[in-house]
N, C-alpha and C positions, 0 to 999 in steps of 0.2 A: 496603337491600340492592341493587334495583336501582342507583341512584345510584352504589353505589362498584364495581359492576363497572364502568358506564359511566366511569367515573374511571380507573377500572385499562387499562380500554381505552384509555382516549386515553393515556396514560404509554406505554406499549406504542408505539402508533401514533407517538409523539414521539419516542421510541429509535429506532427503526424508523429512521423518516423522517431522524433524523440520523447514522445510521450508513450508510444509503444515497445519501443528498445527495451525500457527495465521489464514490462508486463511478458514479453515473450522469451524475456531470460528465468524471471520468478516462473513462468511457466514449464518451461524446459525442467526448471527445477524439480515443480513437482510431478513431474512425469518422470523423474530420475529417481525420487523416492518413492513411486509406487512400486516398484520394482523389488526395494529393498525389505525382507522379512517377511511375515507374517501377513496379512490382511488385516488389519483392526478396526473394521467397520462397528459404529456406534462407544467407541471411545474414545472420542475429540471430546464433550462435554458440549458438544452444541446439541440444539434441537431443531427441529422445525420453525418455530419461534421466534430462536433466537441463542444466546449462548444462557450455557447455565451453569451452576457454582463450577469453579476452578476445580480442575482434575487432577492437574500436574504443574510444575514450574511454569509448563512450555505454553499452557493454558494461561497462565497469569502474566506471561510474557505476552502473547496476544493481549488478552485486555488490556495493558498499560500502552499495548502499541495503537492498539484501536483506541482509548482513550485521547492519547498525543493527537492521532490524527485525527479524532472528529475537534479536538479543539484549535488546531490549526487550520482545518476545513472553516471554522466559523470565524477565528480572526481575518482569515483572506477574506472572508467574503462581508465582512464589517469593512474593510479596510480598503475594498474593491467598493462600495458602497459610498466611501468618502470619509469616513469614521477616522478620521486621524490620530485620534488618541489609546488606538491600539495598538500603533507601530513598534514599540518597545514589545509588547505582548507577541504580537505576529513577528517579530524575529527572534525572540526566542522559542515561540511553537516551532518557526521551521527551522531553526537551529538540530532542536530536541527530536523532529520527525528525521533530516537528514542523517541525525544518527542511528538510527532506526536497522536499517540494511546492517550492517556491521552487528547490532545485535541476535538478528536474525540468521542471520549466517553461521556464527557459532551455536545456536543453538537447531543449526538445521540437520546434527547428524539424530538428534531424538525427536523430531517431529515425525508424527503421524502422515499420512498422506492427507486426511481432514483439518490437521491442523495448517500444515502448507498449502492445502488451498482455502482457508479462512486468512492467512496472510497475504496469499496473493489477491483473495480480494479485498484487503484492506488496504492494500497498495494501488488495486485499479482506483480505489475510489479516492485516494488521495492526489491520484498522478496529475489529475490534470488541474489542479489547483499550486503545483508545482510549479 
């Protein structure tokens, strides 16, 4: 009995640890470019709200990424649901989100610090549907 709690705990502890892996590297990230340049508070194009028209590339780069993943968000969870006939759908959402990173990355020398943390929270919210 003891033994397969302890079992169940490290399973746990390994979810855990790889769902939070990418959020505390995107993290490090943007604490890496807050550092860099100017301070540009109130020009990410977001609000309080919500986001608002595209500002820049890197803005419209977010939206398409937030797009991908709230549509991958919803095929998982159709598909988690029992919905079979979105399987083609939900592998190509997570196809199109896993490429994601790699676009993000190159375009991480001209993000803002608001906009690197609107990406990292578009990635917390899709982590764990990963």
């Amino acid at each position: 009995m003891v033994y397969n709690r302890l079992s169940d705990g490290k399973q746990f502890v390994k979810r855990t640890f790889r769902i939070l892996a990418p959020l505390v590297l995107l993290a490090a990230f943007d604490f890496g470019l807050t550092s860099c340049g100017p301070d540009s508070t109130g020009a990410t194009g977001s609000t309080a709200s919500g986001p608002a028209a595209p500002m820049n590339e890197v803005d419209v780069l977010l939206n398409d990424y937030d797009k991908s993943s709230t549509e991958y968000i919803r095929m998982s969870r159709k598909l988690k649901g029992g919905d079979l006939s979105v399987t083609v759908l939900y592998l190509e959402a997570k196809k199109d989100v896993q490429s994601w990173p790699a676009k993000l990355q190159a375009a991480a020398g001209t993000m803002s610090p608001g906009q690197a943390q609107r990406a990292a929270e578009i990635t917390a919210k899709t982590a764990p549907h990963l």
